[in-house]
C-alpha positions in Angstrom: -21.4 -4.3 -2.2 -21.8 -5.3 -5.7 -23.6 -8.2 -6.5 -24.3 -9.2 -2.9 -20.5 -9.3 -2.7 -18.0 -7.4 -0.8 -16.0 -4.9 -3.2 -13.4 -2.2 -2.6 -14.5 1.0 -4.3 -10.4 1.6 -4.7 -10.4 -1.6 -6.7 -13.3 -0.8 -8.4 -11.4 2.3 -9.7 -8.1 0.5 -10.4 -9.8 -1.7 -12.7 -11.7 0.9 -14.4 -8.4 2.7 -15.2 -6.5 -0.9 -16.3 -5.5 -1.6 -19.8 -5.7 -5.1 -19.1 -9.0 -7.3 -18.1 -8.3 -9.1 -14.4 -11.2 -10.4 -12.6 -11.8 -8.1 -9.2 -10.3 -11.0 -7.6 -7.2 -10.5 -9.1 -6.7 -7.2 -8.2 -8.4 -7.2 -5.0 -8.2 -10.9 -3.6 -9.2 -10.0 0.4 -11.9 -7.6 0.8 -13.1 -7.1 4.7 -15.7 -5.4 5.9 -13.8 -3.0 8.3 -11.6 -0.5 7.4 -9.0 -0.9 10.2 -6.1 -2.8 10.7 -6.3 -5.8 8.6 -5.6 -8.6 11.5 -8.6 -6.8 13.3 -10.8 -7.1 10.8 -10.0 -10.4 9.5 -10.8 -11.7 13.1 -14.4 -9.9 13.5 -15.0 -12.1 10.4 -13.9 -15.0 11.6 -10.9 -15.7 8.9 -7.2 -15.6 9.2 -4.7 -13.9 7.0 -1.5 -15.7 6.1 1.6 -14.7 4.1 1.2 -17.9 2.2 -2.6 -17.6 1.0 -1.5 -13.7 0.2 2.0 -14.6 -1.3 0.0 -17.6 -3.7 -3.3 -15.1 -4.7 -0.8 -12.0 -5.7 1.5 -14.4 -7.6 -1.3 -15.5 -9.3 -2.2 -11.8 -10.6 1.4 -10.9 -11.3 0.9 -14.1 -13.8 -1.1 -11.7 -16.5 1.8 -10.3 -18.2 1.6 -6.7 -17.8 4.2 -3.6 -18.2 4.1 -3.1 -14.8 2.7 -4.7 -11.4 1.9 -2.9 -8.1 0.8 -4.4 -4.9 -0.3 -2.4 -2.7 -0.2 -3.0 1.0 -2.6 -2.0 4.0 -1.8 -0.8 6.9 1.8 0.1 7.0 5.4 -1.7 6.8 4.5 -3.6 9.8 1.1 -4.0 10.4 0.3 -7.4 11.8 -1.5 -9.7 9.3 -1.9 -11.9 12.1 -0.2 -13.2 15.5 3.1 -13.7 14.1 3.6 -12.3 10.7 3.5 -9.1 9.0 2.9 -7.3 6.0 6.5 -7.1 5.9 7.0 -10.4 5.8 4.4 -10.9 2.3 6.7 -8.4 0.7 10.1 -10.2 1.8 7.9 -13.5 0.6 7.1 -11.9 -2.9 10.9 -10.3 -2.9 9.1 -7.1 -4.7 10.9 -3.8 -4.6 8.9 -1.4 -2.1 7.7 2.1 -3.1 6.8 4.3 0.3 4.0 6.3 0.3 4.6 8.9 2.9 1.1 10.8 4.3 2.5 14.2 4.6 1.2 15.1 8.1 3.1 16.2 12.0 5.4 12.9 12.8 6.0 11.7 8.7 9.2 12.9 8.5 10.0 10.0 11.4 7.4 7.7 10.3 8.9 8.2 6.8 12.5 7.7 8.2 12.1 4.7 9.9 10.2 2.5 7.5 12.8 3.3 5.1 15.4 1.8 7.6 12.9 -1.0 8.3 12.3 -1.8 4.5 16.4 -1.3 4.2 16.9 -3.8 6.7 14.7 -6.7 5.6 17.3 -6.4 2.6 14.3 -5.3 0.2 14.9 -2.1 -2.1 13.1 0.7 -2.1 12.3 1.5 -6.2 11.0 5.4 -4.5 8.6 7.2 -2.6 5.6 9.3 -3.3 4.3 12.5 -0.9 0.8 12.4 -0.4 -0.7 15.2 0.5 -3.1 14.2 3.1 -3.9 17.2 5.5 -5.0 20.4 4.4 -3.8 21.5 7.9 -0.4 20.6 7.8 2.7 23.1 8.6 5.6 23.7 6.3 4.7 20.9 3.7 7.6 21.6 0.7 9.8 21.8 4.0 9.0 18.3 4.9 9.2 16.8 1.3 12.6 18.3 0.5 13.9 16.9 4.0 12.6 13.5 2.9 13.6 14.1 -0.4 17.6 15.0 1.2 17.4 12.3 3.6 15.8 8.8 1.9 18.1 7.4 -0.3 15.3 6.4 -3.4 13.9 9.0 -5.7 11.2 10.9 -5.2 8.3 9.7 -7.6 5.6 12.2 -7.1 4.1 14.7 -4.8 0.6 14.3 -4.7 -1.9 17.4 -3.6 -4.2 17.8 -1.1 -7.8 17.2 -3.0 -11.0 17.4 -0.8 -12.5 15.6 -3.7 -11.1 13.1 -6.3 -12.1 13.0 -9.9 -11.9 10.6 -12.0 -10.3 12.2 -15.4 
């Protein structure tokens, strides 16, 4: 909470490391209360998510000119945004290319795999992927980022290290 309203530490950050002045609307324009899948959460609230609304408030950002524009998804590839559409279906609304982030954990090579062929076939490209580095505990990590790195067909764009805490530099 900041001001008695809801904010997103994550966006908080993003727009402390901006070279360009949005409002925290603009970078974050739906903040719930629970972290957990975003159809969920929106309903314990009482509101509804809709490619539309989502499609209309991130044009509206991508409006600032700017050298470059991410939007960052919750959730996953498919992750309902409510009964009938995805967030799958904002990206194929906003026709943005798609840049994986792949938790490097057991089951990410196959999790990796098949949004990549997801993403392929709603006839979206993907611009890359990034490795994050998400469990101290996982088994034979560069393993896993070369096969991903032999087997996607975008460029890898980063590997990024297991930190138990993050600074901000």
């Amino acid at each position: 909470m900041k001001d008695g309203e809801l904010c997103n530490d994550d966006a908080l950050k993003l727009r402390e490391a901006m070279t360009i002045e949005l409002s925290y609307q603009q970078v974050n324009p739906i903040a719930l209360k629970s972290a957990i899948a975003p159809h969920i959460a929106a309903k314990e609230e009482g509101r509804m998510l809709s490619v539309d609304r989502l499609a209309g408030l991130i044009r509206g950002a991508m409006m600032t000119p700017a050298d470059v524009t991410l939007v960052e998804g919750a959730g996953g590839w498919l992750v309902p945004l409510n009964p009938r559409e995805t967030l799958a279906n904002l990206v194929k609304e906003l026709d943005i290319p798609v840049i994986l982030v792949v938790g490097v954990r057991l089951g990410c090579l196959n999790h990796a795999l098949l949004t990549a062929q997801a993403v392929a076939a709603a006839g979206l490209p993907m611009a890359g992927w990034v490795a994050n580095c998400i469990d101290p505990e996982a088994a034979r990590v560069s393993e896993n980022i070369q096969t991903l790195k032999n087997m996607l067909q975008a460029p890898c764009l980063g590997v990024i290290p297991y930190a138990s805490e993050v600074s901000q530099q």
